[in-house]
Backbone as JSON, one array per atom type, in Angstrom:
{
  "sequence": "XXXXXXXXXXXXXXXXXXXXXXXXXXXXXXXXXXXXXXXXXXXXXXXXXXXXXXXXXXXXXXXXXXXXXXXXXXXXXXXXXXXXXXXXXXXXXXXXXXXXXXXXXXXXXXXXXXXXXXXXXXXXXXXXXXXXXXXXXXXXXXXXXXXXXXXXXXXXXXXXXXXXXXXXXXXXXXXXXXXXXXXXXXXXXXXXXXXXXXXX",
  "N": [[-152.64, -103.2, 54.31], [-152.97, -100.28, 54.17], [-150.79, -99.61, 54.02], [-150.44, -99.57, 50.9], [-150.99, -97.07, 49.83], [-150.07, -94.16, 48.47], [-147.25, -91.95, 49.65], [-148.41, -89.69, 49.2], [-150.83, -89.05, 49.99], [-152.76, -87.78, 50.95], [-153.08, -85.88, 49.47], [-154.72, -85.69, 47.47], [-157.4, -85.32, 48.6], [-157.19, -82.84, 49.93], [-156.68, -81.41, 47.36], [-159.82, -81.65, 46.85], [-160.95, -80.02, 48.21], [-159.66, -77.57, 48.06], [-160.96, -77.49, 44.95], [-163.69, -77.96, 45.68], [-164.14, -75.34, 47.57], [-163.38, -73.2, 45.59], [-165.95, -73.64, 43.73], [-167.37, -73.15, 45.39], [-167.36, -70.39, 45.51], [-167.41, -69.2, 42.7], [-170.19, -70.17, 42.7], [-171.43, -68.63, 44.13], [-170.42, -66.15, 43.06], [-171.67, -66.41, 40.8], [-174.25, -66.46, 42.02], [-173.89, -63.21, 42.89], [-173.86, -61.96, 40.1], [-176.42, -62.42, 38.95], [-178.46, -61.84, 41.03], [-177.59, -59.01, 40.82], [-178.5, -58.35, 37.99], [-180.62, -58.67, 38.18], [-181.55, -57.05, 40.07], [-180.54, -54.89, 38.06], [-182.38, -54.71, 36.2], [-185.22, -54.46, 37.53], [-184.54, -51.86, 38.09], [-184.19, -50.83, 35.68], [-186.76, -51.39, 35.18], [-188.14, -49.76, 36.61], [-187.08, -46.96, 36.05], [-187.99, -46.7, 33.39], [-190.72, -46.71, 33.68], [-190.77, -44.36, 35.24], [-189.81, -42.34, 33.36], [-192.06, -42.69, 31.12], [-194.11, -41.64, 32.78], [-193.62, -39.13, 33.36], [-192.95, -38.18, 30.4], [-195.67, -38.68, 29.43], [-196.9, -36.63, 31.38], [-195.45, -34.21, 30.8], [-196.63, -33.8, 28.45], [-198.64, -33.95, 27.86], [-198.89, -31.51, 30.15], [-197.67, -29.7, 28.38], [-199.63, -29.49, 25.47], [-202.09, -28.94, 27.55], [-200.81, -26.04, 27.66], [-200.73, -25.21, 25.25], [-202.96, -25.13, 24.15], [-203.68, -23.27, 25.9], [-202.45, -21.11, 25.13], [-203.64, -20.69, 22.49], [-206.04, -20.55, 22.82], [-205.84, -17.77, 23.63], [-204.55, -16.31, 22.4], [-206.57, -16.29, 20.27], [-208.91, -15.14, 21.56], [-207.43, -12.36, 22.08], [-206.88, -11.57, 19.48], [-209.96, -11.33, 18.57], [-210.57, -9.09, 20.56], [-209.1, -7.67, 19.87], [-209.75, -6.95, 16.93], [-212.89, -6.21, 17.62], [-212.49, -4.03, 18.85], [-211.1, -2.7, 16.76], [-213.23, -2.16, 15.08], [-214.97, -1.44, 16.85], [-213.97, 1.53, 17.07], [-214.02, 2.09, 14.48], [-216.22, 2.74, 14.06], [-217.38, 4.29, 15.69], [-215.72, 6.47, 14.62], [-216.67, 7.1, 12.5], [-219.42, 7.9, 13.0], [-218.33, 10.54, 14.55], [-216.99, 12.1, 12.47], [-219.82, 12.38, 10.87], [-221.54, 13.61, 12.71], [-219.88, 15.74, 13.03], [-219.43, 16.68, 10.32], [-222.17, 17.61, 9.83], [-222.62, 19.53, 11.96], [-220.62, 21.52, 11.03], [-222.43, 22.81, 9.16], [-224.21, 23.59, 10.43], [-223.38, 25.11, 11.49], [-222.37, 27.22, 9.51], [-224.87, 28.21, 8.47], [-226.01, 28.83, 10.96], [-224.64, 31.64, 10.93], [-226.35, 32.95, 9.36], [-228.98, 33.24, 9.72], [-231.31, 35.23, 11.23], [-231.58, 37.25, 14.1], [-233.9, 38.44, 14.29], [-235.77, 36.75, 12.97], [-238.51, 34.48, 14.42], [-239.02, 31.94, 13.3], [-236.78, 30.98, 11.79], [-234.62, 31.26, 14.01], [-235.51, 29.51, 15.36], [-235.72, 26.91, 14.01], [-232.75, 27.03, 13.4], [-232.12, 26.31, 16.36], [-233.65, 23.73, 16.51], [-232.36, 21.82, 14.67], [-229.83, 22.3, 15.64], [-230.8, 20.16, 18.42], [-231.7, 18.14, 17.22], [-229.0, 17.72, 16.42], [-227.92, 16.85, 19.08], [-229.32, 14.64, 20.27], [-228.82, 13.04, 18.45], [-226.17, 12.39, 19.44], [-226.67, 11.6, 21.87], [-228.09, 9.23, 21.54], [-226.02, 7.57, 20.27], [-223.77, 7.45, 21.91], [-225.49, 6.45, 23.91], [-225.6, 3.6, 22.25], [-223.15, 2.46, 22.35], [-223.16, 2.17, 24.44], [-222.33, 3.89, 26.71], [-223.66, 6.15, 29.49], [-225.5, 8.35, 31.04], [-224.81, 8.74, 34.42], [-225.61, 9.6, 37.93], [-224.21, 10.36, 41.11], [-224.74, 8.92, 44.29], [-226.81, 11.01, 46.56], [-225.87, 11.78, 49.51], [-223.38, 9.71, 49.69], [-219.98, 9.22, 50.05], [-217.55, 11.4, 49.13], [-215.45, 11.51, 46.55], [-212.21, 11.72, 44.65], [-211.75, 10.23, 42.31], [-213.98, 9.65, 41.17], [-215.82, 11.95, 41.16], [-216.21, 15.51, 40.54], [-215.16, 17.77, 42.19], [-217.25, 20.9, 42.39], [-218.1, 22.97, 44.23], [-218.66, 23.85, 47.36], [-221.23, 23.67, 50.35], [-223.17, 23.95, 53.17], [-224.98, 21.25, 54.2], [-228.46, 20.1, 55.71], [-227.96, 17.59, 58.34], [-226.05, 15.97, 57.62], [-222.71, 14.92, 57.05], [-219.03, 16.14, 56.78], [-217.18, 16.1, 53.89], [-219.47, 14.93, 51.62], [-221.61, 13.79, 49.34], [-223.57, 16.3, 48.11], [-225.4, 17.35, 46.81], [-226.14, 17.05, 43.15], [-224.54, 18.51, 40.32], [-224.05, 18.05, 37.8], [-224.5, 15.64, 35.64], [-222.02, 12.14, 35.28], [-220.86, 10.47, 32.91], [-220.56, 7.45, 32.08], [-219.15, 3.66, 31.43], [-220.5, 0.53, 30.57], [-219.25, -1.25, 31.9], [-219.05, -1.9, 35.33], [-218.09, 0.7, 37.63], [-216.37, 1.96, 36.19], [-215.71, 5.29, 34.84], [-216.02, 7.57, 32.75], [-216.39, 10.51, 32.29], [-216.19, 12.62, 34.97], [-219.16, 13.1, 38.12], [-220.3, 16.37, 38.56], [-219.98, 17.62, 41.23], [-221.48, 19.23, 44.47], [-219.54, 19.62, 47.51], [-220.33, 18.51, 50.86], [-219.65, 20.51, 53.7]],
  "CA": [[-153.35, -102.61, 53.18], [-152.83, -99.21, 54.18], [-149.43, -99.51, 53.26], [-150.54, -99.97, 49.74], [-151.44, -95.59, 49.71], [-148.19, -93.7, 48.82], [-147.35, -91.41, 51.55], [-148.67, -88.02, 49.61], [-152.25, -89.95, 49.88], [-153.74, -86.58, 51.33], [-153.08, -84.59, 48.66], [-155.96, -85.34, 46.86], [-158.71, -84.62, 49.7], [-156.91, -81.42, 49.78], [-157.11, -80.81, 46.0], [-161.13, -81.47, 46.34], [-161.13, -79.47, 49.89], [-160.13, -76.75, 47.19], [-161.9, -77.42, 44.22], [-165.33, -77.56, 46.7], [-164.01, -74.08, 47.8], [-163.51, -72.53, 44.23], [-167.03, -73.64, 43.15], [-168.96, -72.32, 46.2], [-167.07, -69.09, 45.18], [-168.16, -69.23, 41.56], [-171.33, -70.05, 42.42], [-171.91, -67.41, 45.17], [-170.15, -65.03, 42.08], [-172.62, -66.27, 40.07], [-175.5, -65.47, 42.24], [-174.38, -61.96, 42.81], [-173.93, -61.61, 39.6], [-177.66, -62.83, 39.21], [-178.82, -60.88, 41.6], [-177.03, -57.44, 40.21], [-178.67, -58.24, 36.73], [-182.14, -58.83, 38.18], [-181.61, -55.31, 40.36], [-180.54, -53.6, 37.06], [-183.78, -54.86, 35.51], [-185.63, -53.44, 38.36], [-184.11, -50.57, 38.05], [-184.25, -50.31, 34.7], [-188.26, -51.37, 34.61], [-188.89, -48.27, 37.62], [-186.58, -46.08, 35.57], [-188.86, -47.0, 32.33], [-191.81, -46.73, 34.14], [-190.55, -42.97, 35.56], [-189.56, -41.66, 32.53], [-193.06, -42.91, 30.72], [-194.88, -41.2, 33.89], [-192.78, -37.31, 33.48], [-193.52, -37.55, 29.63], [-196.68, -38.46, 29.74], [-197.39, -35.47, 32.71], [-194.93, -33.39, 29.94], [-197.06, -33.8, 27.03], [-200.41, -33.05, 28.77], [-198.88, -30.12, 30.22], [-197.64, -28.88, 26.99], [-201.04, -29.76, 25.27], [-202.37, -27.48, 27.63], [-200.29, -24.58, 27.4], [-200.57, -25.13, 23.89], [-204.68, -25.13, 23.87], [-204.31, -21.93, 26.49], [-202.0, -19.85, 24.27], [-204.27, -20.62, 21.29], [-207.24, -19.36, 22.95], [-205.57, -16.46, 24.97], [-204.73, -15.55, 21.29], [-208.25, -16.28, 19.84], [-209.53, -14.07, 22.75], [-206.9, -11.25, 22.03], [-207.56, -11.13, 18.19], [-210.76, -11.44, 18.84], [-210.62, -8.43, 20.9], [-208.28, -6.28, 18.89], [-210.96, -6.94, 16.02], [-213.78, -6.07, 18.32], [-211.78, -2.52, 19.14], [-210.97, -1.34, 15.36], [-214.57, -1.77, 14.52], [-215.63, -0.19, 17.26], [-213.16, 2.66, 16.32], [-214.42, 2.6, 13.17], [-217.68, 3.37, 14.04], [-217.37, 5.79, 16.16], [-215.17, 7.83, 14.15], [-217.33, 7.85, 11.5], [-220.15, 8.82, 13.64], [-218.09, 11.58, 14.58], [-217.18, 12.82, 11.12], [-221.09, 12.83, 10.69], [-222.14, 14.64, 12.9], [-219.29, 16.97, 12.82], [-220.15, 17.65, 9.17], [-223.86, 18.33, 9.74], [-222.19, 20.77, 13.19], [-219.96, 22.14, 10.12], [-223.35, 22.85, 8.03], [-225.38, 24.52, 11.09], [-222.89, 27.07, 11.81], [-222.77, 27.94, 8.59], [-226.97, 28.49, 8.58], [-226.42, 29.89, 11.91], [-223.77, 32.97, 11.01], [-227.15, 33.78, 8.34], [-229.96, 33.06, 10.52], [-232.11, 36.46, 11.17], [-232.17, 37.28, 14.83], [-235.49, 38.46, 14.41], [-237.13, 36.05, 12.38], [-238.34, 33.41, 15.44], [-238.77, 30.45, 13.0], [-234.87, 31.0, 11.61], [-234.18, 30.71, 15.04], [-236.46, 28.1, 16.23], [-235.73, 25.89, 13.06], [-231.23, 26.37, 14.03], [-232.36, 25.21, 17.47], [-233.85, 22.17, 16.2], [-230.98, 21.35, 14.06], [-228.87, 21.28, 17.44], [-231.47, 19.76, 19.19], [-231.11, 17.0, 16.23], [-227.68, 17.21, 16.46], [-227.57, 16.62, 20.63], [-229.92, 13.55, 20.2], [-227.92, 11.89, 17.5], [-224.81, 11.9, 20.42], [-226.91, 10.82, 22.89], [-227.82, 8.13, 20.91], [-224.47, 7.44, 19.6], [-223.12, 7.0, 23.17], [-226.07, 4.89, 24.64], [-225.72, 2.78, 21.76], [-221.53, 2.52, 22.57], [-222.56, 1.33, 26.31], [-221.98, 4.98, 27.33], [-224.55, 5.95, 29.77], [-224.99, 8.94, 32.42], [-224.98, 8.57, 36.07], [-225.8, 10.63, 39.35], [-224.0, 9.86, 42.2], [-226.24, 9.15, 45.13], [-226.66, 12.3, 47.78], [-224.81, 11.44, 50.85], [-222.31, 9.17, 49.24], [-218.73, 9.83, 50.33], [-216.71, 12.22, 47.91], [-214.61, 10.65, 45.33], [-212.18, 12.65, 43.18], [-211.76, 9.72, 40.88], [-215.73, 9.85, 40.59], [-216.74, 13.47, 41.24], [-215.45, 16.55, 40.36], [-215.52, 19.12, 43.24], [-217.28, 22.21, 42.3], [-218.6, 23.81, 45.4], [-218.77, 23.23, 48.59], [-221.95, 24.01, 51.23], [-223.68, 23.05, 54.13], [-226.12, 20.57, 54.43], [-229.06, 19.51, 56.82], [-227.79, 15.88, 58.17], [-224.86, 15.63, 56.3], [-221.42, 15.47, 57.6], [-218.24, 16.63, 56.25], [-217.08, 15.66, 52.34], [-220.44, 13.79, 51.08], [-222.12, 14.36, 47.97], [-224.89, 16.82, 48.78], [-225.99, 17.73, 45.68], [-225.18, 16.9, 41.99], [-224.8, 20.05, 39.19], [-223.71, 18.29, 36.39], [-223.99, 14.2, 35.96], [-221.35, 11.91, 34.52], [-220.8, 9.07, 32.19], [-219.75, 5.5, 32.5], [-219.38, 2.74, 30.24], [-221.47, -0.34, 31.06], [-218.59, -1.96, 33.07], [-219.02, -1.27, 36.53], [-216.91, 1.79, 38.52], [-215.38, 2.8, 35.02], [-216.36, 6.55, 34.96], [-215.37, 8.02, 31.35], [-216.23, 11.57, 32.89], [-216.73, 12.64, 36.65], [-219.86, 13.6, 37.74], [-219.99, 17.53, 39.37], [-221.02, 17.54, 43.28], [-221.37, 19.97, 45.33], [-219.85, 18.62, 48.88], [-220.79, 19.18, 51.84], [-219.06, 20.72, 54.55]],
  "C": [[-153.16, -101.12, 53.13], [-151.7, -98.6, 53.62], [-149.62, -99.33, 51.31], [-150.36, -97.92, 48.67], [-149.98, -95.05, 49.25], [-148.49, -92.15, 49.71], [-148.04, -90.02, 50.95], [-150.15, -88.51, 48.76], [-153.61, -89.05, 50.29], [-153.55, -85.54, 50.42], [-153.85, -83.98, 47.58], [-156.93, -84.83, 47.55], [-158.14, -83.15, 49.79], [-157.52, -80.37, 48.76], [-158.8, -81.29, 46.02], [-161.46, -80.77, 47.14], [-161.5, -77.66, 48.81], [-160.47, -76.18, 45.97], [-163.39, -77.12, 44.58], [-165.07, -75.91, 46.88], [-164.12, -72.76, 46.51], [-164.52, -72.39, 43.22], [-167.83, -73.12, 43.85], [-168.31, -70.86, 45.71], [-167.51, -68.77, 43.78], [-169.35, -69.38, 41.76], [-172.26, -68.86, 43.34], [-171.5, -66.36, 44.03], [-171.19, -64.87, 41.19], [-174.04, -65.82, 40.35], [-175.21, -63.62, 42.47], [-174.43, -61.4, 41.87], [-175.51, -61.38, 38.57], [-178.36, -62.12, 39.42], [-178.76, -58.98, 40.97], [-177.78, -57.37, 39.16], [-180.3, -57.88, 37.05], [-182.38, -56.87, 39.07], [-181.98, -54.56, 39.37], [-181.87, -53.83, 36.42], [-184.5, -54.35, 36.36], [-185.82, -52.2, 38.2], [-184.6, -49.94, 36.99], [-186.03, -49.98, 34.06], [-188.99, -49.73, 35.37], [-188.55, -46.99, 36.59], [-187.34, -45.6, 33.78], [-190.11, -45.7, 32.62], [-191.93, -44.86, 34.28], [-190.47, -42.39, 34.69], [-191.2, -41.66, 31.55], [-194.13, -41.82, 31.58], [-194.55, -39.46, 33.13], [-192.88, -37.47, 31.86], [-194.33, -37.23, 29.32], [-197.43, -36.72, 29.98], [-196.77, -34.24, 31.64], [-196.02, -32.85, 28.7], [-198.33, -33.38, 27.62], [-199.84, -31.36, 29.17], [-198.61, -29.16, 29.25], [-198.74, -28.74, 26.38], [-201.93, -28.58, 25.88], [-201.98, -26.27, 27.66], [-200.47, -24.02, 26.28], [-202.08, -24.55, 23.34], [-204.73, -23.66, 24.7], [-203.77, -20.78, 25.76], [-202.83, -19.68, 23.27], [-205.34, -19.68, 21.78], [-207.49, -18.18, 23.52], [-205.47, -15.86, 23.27], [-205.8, -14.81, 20.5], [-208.74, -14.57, 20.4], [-208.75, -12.39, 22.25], [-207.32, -10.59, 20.61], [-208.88, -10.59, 18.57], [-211.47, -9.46, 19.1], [-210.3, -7.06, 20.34], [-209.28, -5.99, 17.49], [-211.92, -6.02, 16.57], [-213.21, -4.46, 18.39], [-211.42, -1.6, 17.72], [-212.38, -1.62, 14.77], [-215.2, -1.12, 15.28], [-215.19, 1.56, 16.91], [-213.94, 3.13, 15.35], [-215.28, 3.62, 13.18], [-217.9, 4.6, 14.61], [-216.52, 7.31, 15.44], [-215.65, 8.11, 13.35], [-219.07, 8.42, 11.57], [-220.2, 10.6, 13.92], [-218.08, 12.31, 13.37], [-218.94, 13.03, 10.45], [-221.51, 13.79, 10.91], [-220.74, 15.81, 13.56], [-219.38, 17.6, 11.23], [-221.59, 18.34, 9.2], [-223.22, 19.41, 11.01], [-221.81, 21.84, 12.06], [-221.32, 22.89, 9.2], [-224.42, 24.06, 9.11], [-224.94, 25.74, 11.55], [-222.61, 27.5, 10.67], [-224.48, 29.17, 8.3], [-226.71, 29.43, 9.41], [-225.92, 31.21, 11.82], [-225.24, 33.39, 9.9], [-228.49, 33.66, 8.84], [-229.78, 34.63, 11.44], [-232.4, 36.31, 12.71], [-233.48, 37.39, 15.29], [-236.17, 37.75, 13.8], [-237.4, 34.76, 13.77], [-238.32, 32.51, 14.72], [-237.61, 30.28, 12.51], [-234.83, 30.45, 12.67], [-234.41, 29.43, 15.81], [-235.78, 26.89, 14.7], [-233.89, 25.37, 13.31], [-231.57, 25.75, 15.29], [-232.69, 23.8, 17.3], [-233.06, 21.69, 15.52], [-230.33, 21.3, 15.34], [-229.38, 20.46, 18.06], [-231.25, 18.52, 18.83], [-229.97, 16.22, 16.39], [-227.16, 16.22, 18.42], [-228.38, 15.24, 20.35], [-229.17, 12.71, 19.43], [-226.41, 11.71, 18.75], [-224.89, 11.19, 21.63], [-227.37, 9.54, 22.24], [-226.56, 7.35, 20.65], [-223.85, 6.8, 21.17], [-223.44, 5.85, 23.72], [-225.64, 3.88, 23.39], [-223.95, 2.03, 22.04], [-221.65, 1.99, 23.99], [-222.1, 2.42, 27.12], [-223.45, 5.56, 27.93], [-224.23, 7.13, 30.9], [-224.95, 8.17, 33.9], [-224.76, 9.75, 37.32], [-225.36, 10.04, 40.33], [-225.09, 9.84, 43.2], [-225.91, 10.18, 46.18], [-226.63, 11.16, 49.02], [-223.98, 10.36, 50.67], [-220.82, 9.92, 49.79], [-217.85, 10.24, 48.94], [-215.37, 11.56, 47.65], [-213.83, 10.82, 44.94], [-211.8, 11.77, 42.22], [-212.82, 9.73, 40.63], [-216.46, 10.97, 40.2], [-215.79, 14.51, 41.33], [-216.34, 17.65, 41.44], [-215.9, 21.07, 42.44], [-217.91, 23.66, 43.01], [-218.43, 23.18, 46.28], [-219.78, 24.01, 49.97], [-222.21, 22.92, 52.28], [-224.97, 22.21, 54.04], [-227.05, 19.73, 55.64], [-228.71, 17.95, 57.32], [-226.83, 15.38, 57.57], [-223.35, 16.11, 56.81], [-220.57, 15.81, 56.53], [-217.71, 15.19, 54.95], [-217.85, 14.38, 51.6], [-221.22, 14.45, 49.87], [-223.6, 14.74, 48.69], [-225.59, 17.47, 48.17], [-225.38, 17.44, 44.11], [-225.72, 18.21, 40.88], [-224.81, 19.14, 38.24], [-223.84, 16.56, 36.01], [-222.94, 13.76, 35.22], [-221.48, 11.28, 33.41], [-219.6, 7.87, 32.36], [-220.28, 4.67, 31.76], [-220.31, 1.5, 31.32], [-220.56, -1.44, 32.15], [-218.85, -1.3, 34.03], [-217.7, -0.29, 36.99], [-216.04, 2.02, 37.07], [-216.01, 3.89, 33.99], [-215.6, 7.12, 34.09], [-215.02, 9.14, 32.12], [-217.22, 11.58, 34.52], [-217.5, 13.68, 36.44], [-219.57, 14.89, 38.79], [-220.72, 17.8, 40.18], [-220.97, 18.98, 43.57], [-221.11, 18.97, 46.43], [-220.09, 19.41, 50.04], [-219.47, 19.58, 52.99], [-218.68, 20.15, 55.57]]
}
């Protein structure tokens, strides 16, 4: 019976030896190709995901830069406003009472040494006039100040205009004040310095 085979009777088990071989290779191709697709999806969902994340974090941070420039603006207008009305005011303070100054030295070049109420009546016109500036100032947030005695000497604060000895009091301390200054209502910002005497 064996005889019946013709002699090239192995040449099929061969040809399925590598047909079997050519399908585990296709199908191993096919999983990596499988595999590779499901990676790139991976990839592609992280790479999603990342890019969603950094605009996100983009758009907020813009948002706020956007909300801080507005109100750094706000604030600056705001400010620059705030500064030509104060301007204003004060300059037309000044022109006030530099016209009524303009009006008393007039009076005063005709004002009668000897009459005392002439005299007494231009004094009170200055007197007028000095009150309307001290007004004018405090109302501006301008305000004197006395350094305190035995404070250490300053010269951005105090203007040196003597110098003695004092009981208890070492060398360059404020040991007396002649003259005081002014300073606006912010702290340590001294329009004019006030005039010490220091000590030795």
């Amino acid at each position: 019976m064996n005889d019946d085979y013709p002699l090239g009777s192995e040449t099929p088990a061969a040809g399925r030896e590598d047909h079997t071989l050519g399908s585990s290779t296709i199908y191993r191709l096919c999983e990596e190709v499988i595999a590779l697709r499901e990676y790139d999806k991976r990839q592609l969902r992280s790479l999603e995901q990342t890019l969603a994340k950094v605009r996100d974090e983009l758009k907020t941070s813009f948002n706020s830069f956007a909300a801080d420039t507005q109100r750094a603006y706000q604030g600056l207008r705001q400010e620059v406003q705030g500064e030509k009305k104060f301007s204003l005011n004060l300059l037309l303070t000044v022109l006030e009472i530099g016209q009524e100054l303009e009006h008393l030295t007039k009076v005063g070049g005709e004002v009668d040494p000897a009459n005392p109420e002439a005299v007494k009546g231009f004094v009170e016109g200055v007197a007028v006039q000095s009150r309307k500036v001290q007004a004018t100032l405090k109302r501006l947030g301008v305000v004197p100040y006395e350094p305190q005695l035995g404070s250490a000497y300053n010269p951005a604060l105090h203007e040196r205009v003597g110098s003695d000895r004092f009981e208890g009091m070492g060398p360059l301390l404020v040991g007396k004040v002649v003259e005081p200054g002014y300073a606006s209502q912010q702290p340590d910002f001294k329009l004019v310095r006030a005039k010490v005497i220091v000590s030795e």
